[in-house]
Every structure is written in C-alpha cells, then in structure tokens.
mmCIF file as Biopython writes it, N, C-alpha, C and O atoms, coordinates in Angstrom:
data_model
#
loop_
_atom_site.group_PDB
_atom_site.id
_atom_site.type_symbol
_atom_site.label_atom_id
_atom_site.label_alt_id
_atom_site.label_comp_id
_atom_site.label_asym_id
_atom_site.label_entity_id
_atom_site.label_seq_id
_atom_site.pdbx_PDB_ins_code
_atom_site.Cartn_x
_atom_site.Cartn_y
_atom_site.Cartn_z
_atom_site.occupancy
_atom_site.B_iso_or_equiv
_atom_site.auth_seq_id
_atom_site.auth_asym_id
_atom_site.pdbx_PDB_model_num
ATOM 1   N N  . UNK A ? 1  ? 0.818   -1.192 0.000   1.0 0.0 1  A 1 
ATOM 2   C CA . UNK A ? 1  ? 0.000   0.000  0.000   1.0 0.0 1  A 1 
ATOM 3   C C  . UNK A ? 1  ? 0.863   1.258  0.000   1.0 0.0 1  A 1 
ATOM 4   O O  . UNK A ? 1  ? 0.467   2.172  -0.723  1.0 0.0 1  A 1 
ATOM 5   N N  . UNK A ? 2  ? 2.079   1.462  0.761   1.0 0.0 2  A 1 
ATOM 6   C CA . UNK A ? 2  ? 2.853   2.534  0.721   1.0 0.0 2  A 1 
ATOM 7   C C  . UNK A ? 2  ? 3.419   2.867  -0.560  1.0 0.0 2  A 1 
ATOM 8   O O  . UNK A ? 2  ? 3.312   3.928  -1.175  1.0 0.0 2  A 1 
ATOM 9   N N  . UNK A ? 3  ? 4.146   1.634  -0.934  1.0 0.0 3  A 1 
ATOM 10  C CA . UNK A ? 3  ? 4.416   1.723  -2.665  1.0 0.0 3  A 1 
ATOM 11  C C  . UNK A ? 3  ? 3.474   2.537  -3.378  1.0 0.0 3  A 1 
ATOM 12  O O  . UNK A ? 3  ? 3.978   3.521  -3.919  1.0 0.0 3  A 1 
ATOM 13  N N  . UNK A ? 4  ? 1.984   2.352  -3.551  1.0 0.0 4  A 1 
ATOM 14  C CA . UNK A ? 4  ? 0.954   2.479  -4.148  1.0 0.0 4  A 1 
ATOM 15  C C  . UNK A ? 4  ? 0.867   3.983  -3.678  1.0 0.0 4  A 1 
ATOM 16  O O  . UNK A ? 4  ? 0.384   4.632  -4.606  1.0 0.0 4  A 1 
ATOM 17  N N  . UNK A ? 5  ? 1.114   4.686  -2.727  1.0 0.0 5  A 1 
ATOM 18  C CA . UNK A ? 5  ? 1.081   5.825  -2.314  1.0 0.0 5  A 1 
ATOM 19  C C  . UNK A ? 5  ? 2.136   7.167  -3.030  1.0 0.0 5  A 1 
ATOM 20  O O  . UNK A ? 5  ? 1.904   8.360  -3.226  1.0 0.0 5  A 1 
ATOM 21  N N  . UNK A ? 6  ? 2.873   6.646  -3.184  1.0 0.0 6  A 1 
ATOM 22  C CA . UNK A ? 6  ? 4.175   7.101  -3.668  1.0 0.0 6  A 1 
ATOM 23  C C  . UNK A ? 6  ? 4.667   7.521  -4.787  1.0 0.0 6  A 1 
ATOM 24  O O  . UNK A ? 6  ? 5.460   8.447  -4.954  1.0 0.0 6  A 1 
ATOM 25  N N  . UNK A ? 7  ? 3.807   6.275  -6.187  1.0 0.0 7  A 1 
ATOM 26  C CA . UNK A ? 7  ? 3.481   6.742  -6.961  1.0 0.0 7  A 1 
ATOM 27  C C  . UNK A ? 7  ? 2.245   7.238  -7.776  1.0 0.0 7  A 1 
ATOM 28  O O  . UNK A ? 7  ? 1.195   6.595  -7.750  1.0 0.0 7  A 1 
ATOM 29  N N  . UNK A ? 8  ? 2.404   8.596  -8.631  1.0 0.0 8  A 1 
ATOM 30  C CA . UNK A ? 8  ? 1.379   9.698  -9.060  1.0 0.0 8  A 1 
ATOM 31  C C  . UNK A ? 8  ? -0.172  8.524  -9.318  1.0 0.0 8  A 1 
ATOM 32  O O  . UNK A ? 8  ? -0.107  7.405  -9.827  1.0 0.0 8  A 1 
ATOM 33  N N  . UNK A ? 9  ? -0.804  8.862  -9.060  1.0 0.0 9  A 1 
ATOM 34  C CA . UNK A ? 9  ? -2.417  7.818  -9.707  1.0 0.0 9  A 1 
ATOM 35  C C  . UNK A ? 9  ? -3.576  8.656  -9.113  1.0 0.0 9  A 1 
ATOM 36  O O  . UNK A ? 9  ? -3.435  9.631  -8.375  1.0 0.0 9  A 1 
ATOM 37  N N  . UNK A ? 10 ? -4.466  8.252  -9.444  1.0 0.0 10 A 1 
ATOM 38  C CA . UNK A ? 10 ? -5.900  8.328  -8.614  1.0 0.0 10 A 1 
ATOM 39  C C  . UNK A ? 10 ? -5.667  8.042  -7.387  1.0 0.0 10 A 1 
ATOM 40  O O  . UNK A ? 10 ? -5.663  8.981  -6.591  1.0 0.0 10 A 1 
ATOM 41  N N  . UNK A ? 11 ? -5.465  6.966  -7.000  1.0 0.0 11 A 1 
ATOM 42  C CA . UNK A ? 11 ? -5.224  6.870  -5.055  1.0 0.0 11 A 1 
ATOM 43  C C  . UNK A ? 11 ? -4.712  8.027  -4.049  1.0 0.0 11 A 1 
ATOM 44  O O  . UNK A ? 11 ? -5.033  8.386  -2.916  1.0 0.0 11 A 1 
ATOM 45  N N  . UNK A ? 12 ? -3.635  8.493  -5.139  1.0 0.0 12 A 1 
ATOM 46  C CA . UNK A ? 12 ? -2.945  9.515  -4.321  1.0 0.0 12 A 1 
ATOM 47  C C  . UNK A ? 12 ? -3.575  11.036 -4.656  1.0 0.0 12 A 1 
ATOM 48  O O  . UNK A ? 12 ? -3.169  12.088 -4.163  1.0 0.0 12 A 1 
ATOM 49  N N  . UNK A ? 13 ? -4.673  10.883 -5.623  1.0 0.0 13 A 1 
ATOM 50  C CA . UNK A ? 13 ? -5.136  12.180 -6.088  1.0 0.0 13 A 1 
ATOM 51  C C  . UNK A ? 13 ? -6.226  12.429 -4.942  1.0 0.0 13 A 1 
ATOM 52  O O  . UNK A ? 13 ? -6.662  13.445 -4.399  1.0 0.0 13 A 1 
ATOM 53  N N  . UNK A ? 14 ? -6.525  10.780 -4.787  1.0 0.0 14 A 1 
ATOM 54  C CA . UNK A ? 14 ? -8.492  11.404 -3.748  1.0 0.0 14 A 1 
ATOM 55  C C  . UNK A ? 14 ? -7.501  11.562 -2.257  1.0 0.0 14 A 1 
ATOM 56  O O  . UNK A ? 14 ? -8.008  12.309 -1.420  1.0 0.0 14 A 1 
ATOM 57  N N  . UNK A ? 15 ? -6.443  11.062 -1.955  1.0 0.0 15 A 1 
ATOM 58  C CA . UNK A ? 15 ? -5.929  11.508 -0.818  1.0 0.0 15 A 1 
ATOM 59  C C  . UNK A ? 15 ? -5.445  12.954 -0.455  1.0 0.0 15 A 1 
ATOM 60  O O  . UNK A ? 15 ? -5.436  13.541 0.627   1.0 0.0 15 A 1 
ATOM 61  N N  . UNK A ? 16 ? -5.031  13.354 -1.757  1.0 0.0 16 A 1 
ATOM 62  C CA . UNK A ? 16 ? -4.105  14.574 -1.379  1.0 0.0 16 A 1 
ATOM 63  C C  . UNK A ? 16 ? -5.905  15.446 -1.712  1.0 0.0 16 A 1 
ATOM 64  O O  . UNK A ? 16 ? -6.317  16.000 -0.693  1.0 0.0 16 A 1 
ATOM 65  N N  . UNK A ? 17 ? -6.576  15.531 -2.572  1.0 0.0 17 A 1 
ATOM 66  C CA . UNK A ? 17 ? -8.008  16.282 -2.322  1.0 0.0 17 A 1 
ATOM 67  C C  . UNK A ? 17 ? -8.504  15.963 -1.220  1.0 0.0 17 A 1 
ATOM 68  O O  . UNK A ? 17 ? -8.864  16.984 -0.634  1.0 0.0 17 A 1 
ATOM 69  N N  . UNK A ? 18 ? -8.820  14.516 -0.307  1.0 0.0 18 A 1 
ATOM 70  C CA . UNK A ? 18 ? -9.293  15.258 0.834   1.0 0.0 18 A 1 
ATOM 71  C C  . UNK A ? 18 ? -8.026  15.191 1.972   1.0 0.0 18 A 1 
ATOM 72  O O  . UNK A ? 18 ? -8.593  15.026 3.052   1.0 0.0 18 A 1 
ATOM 73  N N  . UNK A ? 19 ? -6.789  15.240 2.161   1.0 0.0 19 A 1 
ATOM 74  C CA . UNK A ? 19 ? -6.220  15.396 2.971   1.0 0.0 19 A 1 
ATOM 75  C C  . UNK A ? 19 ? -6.135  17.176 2.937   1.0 0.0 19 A 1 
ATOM 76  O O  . UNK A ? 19 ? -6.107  17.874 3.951   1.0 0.0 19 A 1 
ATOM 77  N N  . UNK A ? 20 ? -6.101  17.731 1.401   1.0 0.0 20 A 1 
ATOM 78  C CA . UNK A ? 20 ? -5.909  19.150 1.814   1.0 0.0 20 A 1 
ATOM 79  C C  . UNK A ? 20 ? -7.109  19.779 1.647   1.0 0.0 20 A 1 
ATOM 80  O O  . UNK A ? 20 ? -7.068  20.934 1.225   1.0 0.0 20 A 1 
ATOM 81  N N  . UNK A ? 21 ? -8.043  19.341 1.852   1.0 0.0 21 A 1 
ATOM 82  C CA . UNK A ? 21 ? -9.427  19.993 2.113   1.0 0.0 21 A 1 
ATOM 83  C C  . UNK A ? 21 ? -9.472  20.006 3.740   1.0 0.0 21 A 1 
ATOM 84  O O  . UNK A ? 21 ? -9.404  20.987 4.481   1.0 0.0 21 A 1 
ATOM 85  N N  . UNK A ? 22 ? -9.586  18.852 4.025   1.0 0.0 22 A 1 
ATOM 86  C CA . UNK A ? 22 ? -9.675  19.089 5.287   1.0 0.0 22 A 1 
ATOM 87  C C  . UNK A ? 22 ? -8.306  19.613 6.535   1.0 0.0 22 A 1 
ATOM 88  O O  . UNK A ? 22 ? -8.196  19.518 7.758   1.0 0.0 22 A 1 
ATOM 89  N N  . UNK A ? 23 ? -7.316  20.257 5.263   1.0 0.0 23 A 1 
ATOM 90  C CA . UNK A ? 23 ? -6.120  20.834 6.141   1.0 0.0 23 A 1 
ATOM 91  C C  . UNK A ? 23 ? -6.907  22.490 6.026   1.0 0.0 23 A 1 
ATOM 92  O O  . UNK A ? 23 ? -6.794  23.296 6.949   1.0 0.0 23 A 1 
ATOM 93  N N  . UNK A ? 24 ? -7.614  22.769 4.872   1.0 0.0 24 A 1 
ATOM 94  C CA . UNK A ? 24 ? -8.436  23.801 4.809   1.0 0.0 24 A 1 
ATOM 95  C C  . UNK A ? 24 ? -9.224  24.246 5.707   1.0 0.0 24 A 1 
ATOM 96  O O  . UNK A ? 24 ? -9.244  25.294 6.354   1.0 0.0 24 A 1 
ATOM 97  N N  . UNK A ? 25 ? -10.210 22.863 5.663   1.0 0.0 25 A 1 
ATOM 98  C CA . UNK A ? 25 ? -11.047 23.394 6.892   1.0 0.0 25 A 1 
ATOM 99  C C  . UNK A ? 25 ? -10.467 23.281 8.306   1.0 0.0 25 A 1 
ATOM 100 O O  . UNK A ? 25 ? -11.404 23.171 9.097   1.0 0.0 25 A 1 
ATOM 101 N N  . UNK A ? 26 ? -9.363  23.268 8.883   1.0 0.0 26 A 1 
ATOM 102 C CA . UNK A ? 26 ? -8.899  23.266 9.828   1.0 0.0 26 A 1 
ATOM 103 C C  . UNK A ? 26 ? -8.350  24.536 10.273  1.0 0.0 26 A 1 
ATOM 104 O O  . UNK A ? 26 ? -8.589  25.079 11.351  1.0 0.0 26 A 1 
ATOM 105 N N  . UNK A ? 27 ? -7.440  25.045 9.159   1.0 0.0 27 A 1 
ATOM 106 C CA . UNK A ? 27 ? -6.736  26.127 9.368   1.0 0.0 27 A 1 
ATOM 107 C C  . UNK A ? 27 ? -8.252  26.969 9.420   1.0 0.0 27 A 1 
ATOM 108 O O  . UNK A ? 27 ? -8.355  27.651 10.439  1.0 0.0 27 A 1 
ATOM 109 N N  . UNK A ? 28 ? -9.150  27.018 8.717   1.0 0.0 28 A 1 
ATOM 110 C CA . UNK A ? 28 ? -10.085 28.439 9.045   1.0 0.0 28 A 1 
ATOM 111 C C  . UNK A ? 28 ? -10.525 27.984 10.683  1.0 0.0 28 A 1 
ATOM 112 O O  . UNK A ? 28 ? -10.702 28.828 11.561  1.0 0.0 28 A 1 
ATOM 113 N N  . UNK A ? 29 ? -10.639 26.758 10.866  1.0 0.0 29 A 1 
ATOM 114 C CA . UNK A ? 29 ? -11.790 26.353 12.233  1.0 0.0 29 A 1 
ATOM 115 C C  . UNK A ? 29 ? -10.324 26.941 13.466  1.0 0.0 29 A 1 
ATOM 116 O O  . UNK A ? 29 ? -10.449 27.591 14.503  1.0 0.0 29 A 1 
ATOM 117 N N  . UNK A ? 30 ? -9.359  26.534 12.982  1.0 0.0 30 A 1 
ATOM 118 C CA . UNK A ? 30 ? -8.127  27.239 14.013  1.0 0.0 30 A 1 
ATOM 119 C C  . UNK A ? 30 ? -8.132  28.847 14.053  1.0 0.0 30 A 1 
ATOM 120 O O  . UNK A ? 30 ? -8.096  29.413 15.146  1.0 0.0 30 A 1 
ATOM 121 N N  . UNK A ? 31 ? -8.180  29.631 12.769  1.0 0.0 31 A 1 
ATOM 122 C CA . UNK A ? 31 ? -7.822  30.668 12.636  1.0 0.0 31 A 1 
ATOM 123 C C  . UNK A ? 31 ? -8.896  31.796 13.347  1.0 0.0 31 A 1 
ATOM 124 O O  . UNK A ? 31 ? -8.711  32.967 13.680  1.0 0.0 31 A 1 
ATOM 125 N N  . UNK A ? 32 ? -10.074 30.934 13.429  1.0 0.0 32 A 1 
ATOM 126 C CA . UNK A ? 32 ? -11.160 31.902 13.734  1.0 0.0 32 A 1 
ATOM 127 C C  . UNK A ? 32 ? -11.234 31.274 15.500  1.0 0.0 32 A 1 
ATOM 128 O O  . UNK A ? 32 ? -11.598 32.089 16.347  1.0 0.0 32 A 1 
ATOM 129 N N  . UNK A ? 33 ? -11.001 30.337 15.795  1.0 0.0 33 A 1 
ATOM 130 C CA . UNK A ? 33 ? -10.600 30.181 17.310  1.0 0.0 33 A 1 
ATOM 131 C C  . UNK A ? 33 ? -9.744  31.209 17.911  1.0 0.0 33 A 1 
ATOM 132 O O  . UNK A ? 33 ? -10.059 31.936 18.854  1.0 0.0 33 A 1 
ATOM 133 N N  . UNK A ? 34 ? -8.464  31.199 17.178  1.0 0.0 34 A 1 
ATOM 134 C CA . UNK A ? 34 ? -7.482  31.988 17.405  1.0 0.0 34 A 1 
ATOM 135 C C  . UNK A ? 34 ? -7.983  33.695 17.505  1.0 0.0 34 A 1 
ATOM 136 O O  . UNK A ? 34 ? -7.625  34.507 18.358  1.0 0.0 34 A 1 
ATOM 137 N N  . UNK A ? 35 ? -8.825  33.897 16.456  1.0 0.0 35 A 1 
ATOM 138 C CA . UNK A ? 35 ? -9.653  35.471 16.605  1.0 0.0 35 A 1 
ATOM 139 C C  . UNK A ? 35 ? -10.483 35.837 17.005  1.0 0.0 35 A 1 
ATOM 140 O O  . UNK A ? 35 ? -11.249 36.771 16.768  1.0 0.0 35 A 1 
ATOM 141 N N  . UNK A ? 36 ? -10.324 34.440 18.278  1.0 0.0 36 A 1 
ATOM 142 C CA . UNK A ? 36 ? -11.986 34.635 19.262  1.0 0.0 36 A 1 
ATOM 143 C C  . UNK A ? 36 ? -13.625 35.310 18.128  1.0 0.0 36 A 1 
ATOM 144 O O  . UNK A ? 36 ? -14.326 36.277 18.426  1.0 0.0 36 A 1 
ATOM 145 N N  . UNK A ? 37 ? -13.749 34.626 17.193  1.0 0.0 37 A 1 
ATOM 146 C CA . UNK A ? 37 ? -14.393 34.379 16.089  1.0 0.0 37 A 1 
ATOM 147 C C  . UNK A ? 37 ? -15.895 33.351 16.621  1.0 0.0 37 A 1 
ATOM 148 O O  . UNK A ? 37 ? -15.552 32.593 17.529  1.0 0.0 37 A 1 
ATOM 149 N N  . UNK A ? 38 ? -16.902 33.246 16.371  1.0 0.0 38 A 1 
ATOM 150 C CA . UNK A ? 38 ? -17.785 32.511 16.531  1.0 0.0 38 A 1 
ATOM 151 C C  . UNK A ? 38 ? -17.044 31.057 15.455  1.0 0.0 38 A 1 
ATOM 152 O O  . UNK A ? 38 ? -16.607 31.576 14.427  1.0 0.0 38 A 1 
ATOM 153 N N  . UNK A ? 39 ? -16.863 29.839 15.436  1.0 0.0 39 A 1 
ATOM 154 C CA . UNK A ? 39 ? -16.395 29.264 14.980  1.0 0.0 39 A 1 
ATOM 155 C C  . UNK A ? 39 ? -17.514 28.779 13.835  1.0 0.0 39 A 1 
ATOM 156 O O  . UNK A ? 39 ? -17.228 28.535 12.663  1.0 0.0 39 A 1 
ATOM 157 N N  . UNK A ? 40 ? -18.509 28.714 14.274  1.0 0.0 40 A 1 
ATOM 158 C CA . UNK A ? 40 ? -19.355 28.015 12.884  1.0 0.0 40 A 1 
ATOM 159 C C  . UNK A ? 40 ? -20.100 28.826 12.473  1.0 0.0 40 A 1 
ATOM 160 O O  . UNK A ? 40 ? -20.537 28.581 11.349  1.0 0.0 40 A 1 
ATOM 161 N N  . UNK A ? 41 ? -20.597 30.148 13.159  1.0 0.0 41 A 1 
ATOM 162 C CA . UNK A ? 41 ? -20.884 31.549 12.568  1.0 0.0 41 A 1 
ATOM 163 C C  . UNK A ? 41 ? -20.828 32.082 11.670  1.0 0.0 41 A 1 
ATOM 164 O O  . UNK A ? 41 ? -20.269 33.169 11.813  1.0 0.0 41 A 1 
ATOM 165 N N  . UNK A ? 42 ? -21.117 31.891 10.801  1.0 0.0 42 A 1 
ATOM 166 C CA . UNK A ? 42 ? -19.925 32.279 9.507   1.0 0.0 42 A 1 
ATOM 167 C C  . UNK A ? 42 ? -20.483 33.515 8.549   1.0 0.0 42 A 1 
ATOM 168 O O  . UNK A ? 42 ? -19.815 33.806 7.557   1.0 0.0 42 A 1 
ATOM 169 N N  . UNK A ? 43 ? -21.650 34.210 8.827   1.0 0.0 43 A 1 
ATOM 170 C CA . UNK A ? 43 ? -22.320 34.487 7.760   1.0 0.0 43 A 1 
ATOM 171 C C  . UNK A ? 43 ? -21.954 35.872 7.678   1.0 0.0 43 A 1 
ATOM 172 O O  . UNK A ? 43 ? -22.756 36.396 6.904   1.0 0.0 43 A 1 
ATOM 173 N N  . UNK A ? 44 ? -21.192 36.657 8.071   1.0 0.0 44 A 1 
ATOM 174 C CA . UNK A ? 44 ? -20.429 37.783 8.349   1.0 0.0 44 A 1 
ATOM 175 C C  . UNK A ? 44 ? -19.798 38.031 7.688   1.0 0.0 44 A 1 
ATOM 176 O O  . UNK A ? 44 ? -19.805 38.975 6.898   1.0 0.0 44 A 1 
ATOM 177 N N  . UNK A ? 45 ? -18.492 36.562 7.991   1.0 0.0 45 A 1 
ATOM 178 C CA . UNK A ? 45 ? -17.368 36.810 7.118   1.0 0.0 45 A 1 
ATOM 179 C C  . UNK A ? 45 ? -17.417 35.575 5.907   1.0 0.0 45 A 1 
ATOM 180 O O  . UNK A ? 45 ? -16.439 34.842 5.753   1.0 0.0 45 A 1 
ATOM 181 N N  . UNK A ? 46 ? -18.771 35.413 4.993   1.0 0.0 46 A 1 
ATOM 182 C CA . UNK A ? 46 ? -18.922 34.725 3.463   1.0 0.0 46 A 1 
ATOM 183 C C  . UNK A ? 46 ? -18.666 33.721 3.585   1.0 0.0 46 A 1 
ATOM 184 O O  . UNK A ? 46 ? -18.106 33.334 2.560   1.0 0.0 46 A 1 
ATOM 185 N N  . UNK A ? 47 ? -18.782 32.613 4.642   1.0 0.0 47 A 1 
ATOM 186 C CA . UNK A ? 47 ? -18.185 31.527 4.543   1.0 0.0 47 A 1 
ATOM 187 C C  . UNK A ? 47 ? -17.187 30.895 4.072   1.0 0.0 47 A 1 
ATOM 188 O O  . UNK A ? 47 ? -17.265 30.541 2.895   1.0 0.0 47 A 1 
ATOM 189 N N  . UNK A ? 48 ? -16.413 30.689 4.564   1.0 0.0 48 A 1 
ATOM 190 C CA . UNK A ? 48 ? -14.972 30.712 4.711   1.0 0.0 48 A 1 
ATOM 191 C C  . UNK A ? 48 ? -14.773 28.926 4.725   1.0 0.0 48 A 1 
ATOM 192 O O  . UNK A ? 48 ? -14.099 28.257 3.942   1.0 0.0 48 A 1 
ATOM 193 N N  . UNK A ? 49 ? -15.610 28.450 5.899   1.0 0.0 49 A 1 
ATOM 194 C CA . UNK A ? 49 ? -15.322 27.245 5.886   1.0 0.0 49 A 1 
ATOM 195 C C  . UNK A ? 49 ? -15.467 26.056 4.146   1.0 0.0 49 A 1 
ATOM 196 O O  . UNK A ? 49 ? -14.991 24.994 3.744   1.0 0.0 49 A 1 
ATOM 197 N N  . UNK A ? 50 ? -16.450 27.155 3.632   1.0 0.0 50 A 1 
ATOM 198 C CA . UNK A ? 50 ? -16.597 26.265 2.187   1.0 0.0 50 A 1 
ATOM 199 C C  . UNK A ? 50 ? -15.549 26.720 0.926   1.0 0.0 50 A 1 
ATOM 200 O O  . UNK A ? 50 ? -15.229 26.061 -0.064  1.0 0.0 50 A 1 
ATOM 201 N N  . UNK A ? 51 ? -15.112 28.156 1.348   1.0 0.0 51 A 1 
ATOM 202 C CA . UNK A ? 51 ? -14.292 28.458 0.010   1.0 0.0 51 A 1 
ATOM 203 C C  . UNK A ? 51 ? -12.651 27.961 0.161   1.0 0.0 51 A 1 
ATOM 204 O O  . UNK A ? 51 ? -11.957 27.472 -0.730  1.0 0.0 51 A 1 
ATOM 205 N N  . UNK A ? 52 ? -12.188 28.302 1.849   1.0 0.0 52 A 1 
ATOM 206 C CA . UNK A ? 52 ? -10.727 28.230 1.346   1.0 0.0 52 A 1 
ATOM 207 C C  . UNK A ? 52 ? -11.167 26.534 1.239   1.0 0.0 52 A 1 
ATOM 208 O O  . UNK A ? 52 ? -11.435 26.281 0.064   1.0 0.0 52 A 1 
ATOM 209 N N  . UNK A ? 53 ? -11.271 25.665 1.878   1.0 0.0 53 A 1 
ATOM 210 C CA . UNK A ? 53 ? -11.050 24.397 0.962   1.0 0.0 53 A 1 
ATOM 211 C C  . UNK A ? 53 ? -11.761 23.721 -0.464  1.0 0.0 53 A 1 
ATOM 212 O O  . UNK A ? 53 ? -11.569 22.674 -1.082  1.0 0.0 53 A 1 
ATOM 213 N N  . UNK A ? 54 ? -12.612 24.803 -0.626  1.0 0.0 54 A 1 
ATOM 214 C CA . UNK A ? 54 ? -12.679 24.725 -2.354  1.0 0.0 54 A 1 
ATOM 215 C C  . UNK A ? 54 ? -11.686 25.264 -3.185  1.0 0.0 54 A 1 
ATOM 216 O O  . UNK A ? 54 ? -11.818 24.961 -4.370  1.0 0.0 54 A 1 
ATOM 217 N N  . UNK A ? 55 ? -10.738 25.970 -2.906  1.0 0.0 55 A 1 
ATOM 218 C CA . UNK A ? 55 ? -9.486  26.682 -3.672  1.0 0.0 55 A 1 
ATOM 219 C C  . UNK A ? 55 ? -8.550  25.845 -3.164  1.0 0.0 55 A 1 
ATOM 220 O O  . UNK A ? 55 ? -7.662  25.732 -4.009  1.0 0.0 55 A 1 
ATOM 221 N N  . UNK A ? 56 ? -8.350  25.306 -2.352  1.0 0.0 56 A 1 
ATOM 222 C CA . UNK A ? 56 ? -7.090  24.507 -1.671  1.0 0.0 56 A 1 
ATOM 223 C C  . UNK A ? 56 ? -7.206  23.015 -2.137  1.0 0.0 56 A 1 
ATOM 224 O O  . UNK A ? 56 ? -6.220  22.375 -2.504  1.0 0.0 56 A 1 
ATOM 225 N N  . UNK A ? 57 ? -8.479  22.503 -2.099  1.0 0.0 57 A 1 
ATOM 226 C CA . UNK A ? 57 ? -8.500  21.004 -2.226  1.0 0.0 57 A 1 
ATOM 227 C C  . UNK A ? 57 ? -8.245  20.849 -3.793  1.0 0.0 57 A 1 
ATOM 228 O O  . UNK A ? 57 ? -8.027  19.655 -3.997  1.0 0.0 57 A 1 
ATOM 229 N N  . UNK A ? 58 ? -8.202  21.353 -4.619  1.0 0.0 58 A 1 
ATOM 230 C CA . UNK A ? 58 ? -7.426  21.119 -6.243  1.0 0.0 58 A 1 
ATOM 231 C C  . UNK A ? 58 ? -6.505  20.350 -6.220  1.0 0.0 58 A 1 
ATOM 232 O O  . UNK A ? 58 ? -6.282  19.228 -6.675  1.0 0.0 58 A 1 
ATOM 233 N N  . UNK A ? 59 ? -5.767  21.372 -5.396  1.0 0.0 59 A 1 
ATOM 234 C CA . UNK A ? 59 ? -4.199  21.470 -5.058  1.0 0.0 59 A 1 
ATOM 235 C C  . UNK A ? 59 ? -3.680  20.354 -4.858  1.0 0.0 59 A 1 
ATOM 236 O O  . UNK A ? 59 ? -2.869  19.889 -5.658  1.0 0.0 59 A 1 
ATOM 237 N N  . UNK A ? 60 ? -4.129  19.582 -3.523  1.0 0.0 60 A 1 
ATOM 238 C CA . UNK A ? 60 ? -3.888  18.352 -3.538  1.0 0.0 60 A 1 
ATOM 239 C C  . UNK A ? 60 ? -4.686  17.227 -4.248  1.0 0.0 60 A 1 
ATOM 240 O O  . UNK A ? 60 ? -4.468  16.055 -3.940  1.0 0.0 60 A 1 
ATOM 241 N N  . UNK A ? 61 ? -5.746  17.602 -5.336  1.0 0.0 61 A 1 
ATOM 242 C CA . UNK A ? 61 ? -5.780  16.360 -6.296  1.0 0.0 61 A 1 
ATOM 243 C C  . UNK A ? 61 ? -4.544  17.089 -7.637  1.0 0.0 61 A 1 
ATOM 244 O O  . UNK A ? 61 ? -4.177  16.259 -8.468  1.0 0.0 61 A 1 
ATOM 245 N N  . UNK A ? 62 ? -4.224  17.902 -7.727  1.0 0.0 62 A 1 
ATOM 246 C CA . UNK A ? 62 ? -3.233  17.845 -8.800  1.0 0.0 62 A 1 
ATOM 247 C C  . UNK A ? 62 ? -1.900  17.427 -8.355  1.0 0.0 62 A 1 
ATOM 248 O O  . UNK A ? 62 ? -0.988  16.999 -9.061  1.0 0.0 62 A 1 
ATOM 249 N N  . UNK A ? 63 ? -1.915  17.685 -6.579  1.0 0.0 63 A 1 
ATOM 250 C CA . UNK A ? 63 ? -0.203  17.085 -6.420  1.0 0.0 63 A 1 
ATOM 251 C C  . UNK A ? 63 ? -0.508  15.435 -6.543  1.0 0.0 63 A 1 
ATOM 252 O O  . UNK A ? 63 ? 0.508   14.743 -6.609  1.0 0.0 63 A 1 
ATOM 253 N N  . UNK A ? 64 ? -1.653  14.811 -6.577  1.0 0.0 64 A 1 
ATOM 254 C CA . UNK A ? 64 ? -1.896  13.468 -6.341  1.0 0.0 64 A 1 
ATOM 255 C C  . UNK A ? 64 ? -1.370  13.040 -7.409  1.0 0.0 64 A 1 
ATOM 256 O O  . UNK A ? 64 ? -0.322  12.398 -7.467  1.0 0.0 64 A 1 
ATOM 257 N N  . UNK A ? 65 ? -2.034  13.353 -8.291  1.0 0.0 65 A 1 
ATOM 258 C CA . UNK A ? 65 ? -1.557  13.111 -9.946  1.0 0.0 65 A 1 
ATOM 259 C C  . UNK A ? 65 ? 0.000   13.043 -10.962 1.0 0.0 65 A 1 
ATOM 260 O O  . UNK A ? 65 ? 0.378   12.642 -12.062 1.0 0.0 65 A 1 
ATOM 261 N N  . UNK A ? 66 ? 0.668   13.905 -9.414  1.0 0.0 66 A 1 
ATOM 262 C CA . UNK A ? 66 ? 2.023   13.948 -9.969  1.0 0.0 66 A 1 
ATOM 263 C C  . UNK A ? 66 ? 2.325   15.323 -10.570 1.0 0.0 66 A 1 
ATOM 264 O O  . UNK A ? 66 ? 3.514   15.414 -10.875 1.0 0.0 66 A 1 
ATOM 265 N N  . UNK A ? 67 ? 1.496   16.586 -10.872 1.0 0.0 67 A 1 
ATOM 266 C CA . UNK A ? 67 ? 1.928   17.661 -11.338 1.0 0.0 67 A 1 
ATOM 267 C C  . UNK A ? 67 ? 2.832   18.261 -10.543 1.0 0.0 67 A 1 
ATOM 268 O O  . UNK A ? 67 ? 3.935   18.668 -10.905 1.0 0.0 67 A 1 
ATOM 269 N N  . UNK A ? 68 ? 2.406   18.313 -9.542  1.0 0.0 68 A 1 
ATOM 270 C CA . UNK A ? 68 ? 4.322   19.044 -8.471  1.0 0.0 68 A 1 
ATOM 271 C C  . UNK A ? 68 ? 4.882   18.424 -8.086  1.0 0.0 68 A 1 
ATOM 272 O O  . UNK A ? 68 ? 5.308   18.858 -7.016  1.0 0.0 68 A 1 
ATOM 273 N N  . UNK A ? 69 ? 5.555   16.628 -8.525  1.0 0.0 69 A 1 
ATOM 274 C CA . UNK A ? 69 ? 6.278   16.687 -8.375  1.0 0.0 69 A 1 
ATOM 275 C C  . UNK A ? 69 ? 7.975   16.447 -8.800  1.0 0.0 69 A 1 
ATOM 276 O O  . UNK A ? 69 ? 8.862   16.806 -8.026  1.0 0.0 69 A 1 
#
C-alpha cells in the first residue's frame, strides 16, 4: 500500500483532495478560534469554511496526480 502511495495515480489524487481539504477546513476552524471568532458563525465573514477548501482542495488532487512533483 505505501508503494501504491508514492506513486502519481488516482489513489494519491483522492488523498491529497481530501487530505488538503480538510487541512483547509482546519486552518479556518483554528484561525477563527485563534480570533476569538464565533467558529461556525460564519455568515459575516462569506463563509470561509466552504471556500478556502474549495481553492485549496485542487491542489492536492493535482499534487496526487504527480503535477508538483
């Protein structure tokens, strides 16, 4: 299975999409802790929890695929 990880495919594409989605939604659920922020509140500041890991989670299906590396 590690082998299989290692190199570029689909396996490593749905990992790196949701490993960096949900590094997305972490950093906002941290960042707005950190700014004494209502944490699931969101309607203020445009929802946050749905966009940065819609711009971020690409990222890691294109590193899955092998484009960066």
């Amino acid at each position: 299975m590690t082998a299989a990880l290692r190199r570029p495919g689909w396996w490593r594409a749905l990992f790196g999409f949701l490993a960096f989605g949900a590094f997305g939604f972490g950093l906002v659920v941290a960042l707005r802790a950190i700014s004494d922020l209502p944490i699931f509140n969101t309607e203020p500041t445009g929802y946050p929890h749905i966009v940065v890991p819609a711009i971020i989670a690409p990222f890691g299906f294109l590193w899955g695929l092998g484009a960066f590396d």
